[in-house]
Steps between C-alpha positions, in 0.01 A plus 500: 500500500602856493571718795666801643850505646690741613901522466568766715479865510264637212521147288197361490407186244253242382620173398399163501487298844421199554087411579435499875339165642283354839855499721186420814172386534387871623638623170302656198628627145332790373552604137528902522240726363586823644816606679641850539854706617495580890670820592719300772605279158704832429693476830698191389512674101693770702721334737542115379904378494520374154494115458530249247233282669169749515229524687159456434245777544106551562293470794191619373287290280105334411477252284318120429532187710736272269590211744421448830681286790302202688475739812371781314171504657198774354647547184480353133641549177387762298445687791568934430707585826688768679778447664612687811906623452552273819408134494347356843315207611228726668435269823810553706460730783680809358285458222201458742605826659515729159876467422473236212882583410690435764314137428647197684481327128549816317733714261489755239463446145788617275402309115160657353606723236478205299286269347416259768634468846463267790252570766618325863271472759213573235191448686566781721660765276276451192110680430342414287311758279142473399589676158590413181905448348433839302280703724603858523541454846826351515679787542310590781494118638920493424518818794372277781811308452723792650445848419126527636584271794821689609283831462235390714754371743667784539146675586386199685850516757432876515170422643357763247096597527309813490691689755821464372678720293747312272824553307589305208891538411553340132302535178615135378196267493546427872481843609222544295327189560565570894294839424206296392484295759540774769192644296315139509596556896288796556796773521385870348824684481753284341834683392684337220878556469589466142645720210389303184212672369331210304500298787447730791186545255397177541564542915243789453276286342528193751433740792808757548343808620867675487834459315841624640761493222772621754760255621663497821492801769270690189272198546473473839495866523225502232309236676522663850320807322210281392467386852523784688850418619380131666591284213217212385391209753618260263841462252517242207813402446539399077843544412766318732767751512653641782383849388098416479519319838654842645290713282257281693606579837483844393131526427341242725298679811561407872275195551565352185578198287799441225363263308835381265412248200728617267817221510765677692868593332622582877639319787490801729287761521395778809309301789569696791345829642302585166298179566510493882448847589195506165386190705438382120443100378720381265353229239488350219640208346478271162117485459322158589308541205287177489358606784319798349453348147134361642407839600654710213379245251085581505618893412670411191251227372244789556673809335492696832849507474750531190840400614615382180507883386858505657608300216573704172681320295527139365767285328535162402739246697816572226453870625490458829873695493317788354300506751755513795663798261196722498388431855889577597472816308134617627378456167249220627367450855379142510600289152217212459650198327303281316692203383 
């Protein structure tokens, strides 16, 4: 089958690997009908060593029930699924408790920007969608894999609702996926961060009532204004670099949450008075997305909500390298792939 591999640093390529197969009983292969480019796929296209060996790439991906395992249970083939970006077995107990990846049985999927991919532990990472293979849902449908999820985690660890006053730092399709889902929360005065006009558009139209372009003491200076000096109740983390998390501490009020989904490029950062003396809760974390899929799912079947808008353009599997170029260069903000 083809597949993407990267090489290292900005060297990204599809070639032919070989077919994955039932390794388990638990296991499923899904041939790929959607897939897409994740803004933390662009960490690794910045910073990856160069190797001869390559690593494959994609965590992000719905497709149709190919093969399934003898321990497969609630699933068939033919099946349209989505696959959370974290595979679990959904019955442990930190899956019981909401935190389906840290899974005992768990682990992270790293192959589906390509044209099938094994599915471990498949009866509790796959749902099944009641639509059909070309419904023009499944962009909407392919969000709840990641982007929606991690949104509405970030909101959902910020313990946003109608009395909270949000900001969102990052206009990628977290950020602005996290700015829907604070609106889905109840919040009225949500304050995107974000100097891309197209999408911070878009932010507008998923609920932003406000857009700061500013970056750093600007920002927070610029958000503080907005506030009346407090800063908002709530602070959505989207980026992962050391400068949104203390553009972040910057702009979140005394009381309030940090909410940080966006992966973080940092091993240190400031903990000490800023958070003690703000008696603030940090948060965050990669987004147990399965367990909001059930919830976020009846929204998209329904039209409510139109996730899939954060995905403008779409490529074929052999262009998948164009698509890491033009999301590198802000030419694209989410790159659909349909193999």
């Amino acid at each position: 089958m083809r597949a993407t591999v990267m090489y290292g640093a900005g060297d990204v390529r599809v070639e032919e690997v070989p077919d994955p197969v039932i390794e388990e009983p638990t296991d499923a292969v899904v041939r790929v009908v959607r897939t897409c480019v994740c803004g933390s796929d662009l960490h690794p296209y910045h910073t990856m060593p160069a190797s001869g060996q390559g690593t494959p790439m994609g965590h992000e991906f719905l497709g149709v029930v190919e093969e399934l395992g003898s321990g497969a249970a609630g699933l068939k083939r033919g099946d349209l699924v989505v696959a959370s970006f974290a595979f679990q077995d959904n019955t442990c107990d930190f899956c019981r408790e909401g935190v389906q990846t840290s899974c005992r049985h768990g682990g992270f999927f790293n192959t589906a920007q390509a044209e099938f991919v094994r599915v471990p532990q498949a009866a509790g990472t796959l749902v099944t969608l009641p639509v059909e293979e070309d419904s023009p849902l499944l962009p909407s449908l392919l969000t709840l894999a990641d982007v929606y999820g991690t949104g509405y985690h970030a909101a959902r660890r910020a313990t946003v609702n109608p009395r909270t006053t949000v900001t969102v730092i990052g206009d990628g399709a977290v950020g602005l996926l996290a700015v829907l889902s604070a609106r889905q929360l109840g919040a009225e005065r949500i304050i995107l961060m974000g100097r891309h006009k197209a999408r911070t558009d878009l932010g507008i139209e998923f609920g932003a009532t406000d857009v700061v372009a500013e970056r750093g003491e600007e920002g927070i200076a610029r958000v503080r204004e907005l506030t009346g000096g407090d800063g908002t109740h709530a602070v959505l983390e989207a980026v992962g670099y050391r400068e949104a998390y203390e553009q972040a501490l910057g702009v979140v009020r005394p009381g309030g949450v940090i909410s940080r989904v966006g992966v973080p490029q940092y091993d240190e950062a400031p903990i000490g008075w800023g958070l003690f003396g703000g008696n603030l809760t940090l948060t965050g974390g990669p987004a147990p997305v399965r367990a909001y899929i059930d919830e976020l799912l009846p929204g998209v079947l329904d039209g409510t909500v139109e996730p899939g808008k954060v995905f403008d353009r779409t490529v074929g599997l052999d262009e998948v390298p164009d698509g890491y170029r033009a999301m590198d260069r802000r030419e694209a903000l989410k790159v659909l792939v349909q193999p």
